[in-house]
C-alpha positions as CSV (number, residue, x, y, z in Angstrom):
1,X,51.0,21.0,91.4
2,X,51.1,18.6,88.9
3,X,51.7,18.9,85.3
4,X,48.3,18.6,83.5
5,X,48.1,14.9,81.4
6,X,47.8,15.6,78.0
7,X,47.4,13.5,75.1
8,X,49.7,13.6,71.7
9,X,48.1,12.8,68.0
10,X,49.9,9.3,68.0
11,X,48.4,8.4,71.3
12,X,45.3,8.9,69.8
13,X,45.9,6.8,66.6
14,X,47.7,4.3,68.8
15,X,43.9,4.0,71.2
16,X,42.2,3.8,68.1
17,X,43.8,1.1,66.7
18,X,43.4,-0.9,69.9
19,X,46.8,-0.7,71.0
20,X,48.0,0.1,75.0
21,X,49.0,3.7,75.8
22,X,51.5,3.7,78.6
23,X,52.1,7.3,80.5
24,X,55.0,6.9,83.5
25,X,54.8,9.5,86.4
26,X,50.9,9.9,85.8
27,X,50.9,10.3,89.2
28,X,53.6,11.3,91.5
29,X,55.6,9.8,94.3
30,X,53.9,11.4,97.1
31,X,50.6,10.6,95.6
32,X,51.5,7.0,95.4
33,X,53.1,6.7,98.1
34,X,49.7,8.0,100.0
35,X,47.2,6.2,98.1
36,X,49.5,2.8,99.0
37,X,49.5,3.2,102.6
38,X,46.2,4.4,102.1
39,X,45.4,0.6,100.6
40,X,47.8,-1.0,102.9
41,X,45.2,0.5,106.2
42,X,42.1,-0.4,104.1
43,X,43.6,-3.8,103.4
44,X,40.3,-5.3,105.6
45,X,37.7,-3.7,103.2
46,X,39.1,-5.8,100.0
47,X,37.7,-9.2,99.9
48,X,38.3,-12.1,97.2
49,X,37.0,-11.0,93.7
50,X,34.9,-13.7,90.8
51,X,34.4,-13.4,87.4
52,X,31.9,-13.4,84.7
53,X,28.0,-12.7,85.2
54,X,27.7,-15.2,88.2
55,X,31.1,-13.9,90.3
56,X,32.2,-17.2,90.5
57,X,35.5,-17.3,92.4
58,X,38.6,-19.6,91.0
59,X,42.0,-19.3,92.0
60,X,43.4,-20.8,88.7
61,X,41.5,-18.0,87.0
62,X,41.6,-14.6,89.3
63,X,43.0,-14.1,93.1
64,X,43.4,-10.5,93.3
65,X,41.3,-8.9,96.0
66,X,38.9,-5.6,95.4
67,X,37.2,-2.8,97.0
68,X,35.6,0.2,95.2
69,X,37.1,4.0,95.6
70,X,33.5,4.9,96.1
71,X,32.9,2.8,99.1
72,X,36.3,4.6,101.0
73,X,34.8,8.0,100.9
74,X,38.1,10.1,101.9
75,X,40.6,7.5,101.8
76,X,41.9,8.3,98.5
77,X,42.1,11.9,98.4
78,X,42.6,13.3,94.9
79,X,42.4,9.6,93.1
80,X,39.0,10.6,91.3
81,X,40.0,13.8,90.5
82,X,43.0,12.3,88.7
83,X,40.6,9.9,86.9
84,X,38.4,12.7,86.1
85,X,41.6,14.8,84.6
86,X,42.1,11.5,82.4
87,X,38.4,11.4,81.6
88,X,38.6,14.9,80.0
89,X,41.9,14.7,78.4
90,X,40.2,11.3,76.3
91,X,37.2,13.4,75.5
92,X,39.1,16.3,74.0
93,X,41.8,14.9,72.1
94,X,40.0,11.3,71.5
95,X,36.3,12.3,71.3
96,X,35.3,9.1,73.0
97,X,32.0,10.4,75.2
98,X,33.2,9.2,78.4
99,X,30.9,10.0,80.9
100,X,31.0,8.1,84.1
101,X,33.6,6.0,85.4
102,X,34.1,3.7,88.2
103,X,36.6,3.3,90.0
104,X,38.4,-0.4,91.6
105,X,41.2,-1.0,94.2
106,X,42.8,-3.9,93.9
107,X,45.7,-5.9,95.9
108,X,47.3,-8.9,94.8
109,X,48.8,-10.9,97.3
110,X,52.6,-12.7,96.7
111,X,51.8,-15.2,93.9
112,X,48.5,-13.4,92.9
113,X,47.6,-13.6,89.5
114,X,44.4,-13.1,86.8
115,X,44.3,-15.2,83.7
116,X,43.8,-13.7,79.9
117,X,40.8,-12.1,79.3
118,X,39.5,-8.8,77.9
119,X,37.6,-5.9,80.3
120,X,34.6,-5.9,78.1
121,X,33.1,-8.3,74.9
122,X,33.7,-6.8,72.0
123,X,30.4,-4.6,70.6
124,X,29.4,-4.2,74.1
125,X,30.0,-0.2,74.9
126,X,29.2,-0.7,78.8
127,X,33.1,-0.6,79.1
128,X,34.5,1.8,76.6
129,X,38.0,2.6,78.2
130,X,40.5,0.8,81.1
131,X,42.8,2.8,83.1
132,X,45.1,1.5,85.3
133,X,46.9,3.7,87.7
134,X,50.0,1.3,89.5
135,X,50.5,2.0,93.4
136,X,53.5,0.4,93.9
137,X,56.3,3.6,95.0
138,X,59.1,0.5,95.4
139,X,58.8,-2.2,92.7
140,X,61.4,-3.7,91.2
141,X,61.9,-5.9,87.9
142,X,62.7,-8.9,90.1
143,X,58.9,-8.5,91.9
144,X,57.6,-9.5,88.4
145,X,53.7,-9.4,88.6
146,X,53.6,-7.8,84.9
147,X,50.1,-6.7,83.1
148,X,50.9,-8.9,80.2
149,X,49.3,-7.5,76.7
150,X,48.3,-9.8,74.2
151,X,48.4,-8.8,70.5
152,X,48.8,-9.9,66.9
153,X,52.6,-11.0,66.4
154,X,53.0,-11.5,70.4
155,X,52.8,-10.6,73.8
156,X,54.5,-7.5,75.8
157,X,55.1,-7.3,79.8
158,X,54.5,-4.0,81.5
159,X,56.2,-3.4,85.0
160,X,53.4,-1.9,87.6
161,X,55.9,0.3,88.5
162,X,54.1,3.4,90.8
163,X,52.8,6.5,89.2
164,X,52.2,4.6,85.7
165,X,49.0,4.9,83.9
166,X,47.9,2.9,80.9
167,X,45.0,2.8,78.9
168,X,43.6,0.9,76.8
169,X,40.2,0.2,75.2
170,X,38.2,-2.4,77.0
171,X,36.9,-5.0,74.7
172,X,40.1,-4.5,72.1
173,X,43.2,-5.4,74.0
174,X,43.4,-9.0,75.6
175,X,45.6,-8.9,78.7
176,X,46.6,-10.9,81.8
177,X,48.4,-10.2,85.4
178,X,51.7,-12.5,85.8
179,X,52.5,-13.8,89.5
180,X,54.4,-11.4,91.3
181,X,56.7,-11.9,94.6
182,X,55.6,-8.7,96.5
183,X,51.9,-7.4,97.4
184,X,51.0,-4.8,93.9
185,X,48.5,-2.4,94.6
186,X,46.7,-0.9,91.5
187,X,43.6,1.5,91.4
188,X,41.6,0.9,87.9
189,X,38.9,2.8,86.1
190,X,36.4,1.7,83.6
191,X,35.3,4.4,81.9
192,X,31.6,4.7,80.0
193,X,29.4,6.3,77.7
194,X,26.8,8.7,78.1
195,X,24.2,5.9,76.7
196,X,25.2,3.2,79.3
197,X,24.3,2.1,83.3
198,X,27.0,2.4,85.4
């Protein structure tokens, strides 16, 4: 059993003032280490992803390909659940009104990369919160393929080391995926409001 996610008062101020929240051992080995091989056998089902309104695919911009949890009934077993944990935990301690969430595999090949953007426009509440969960059980500092952050004095590089979460809220925090030298596997939900489509 794991030990249930909780939130402290200074992650909460730190979400509200845009910033990224970064929890290691969200999940645990044997739980990353399933949901990888789990993406590594489901490696057919993810296909090349676009951007923007028209999903227009370019390499210099995004190269990373996707699938959707919800697609894989079964493949993932206790992956929502997790999410759903994380979903209540931000409603309790951060009153945010998540509702519904959805849920995206991705895989980034060696050399796989996604330029600077931000998960939602700002004053847009489709995409209130991001979560990404990092599958990768054997990653090393030398594999590089960092979520870079962008924010007001600099930058800062994240390792998607497996089992750690961040979170961060979706039109706020600016952030980019640096070319790695191994395949990365992250799972990440967008989380929403009671008000919104999913």
């Amino acid at each position: 059993m794991h030990k249930p996610f909780q939130l402290t008062d200074a992650d909460v101020r730190q979400l509200g003032d845009g910033d990224l929240l970064q929890h290691d051992d969200f999940a645990s080995d044997a739980e990353v280490r399933g949901w990888s091989a789990a993406m590594t056998s489901s490696d057919a089902a993810f296909t090349r992803s676009g951007t923007g309104a028209t999903g227009r695919q370019d390499v210099r911009v995004r190269t990373d390909r996707t699938g959707w949890e919800a697609d894989l009934p079964g493949v993932f077993p206790g992956l929502r659940e997790r999410f759903v944990e994380l979903r209540t935990e931000l409603n309790q301690a951060a009153w945010l009104g998540l509702a519904v969430f959805t849920v995206q595999l991705a895989v980034y090949d060696p050399g796989g990369l996604y330029a600077a953007h931000h998960d939602a426009i700002r004053g847009d509440a489709a995409r209130r919160v991001t979560a990404i969960l990092y599958l990768n059980p054997d990653w090393q500092q030398t594999d590089g393929g960092c979520l870079r952050v962008h924010a007001e004095g600099g930058h800062r590089d994240v390792q998607p080391r497996g089992g750690r979460l961040v979170v961060f809220r979706s039109d706020r925090l600016r952030h980019e995926v640096l070319p790695g030298s191994a395949v990365r596997h992250a799972a990440t939900a967008w989380f929403r409001g009671r008000d919104r489509p999913v």
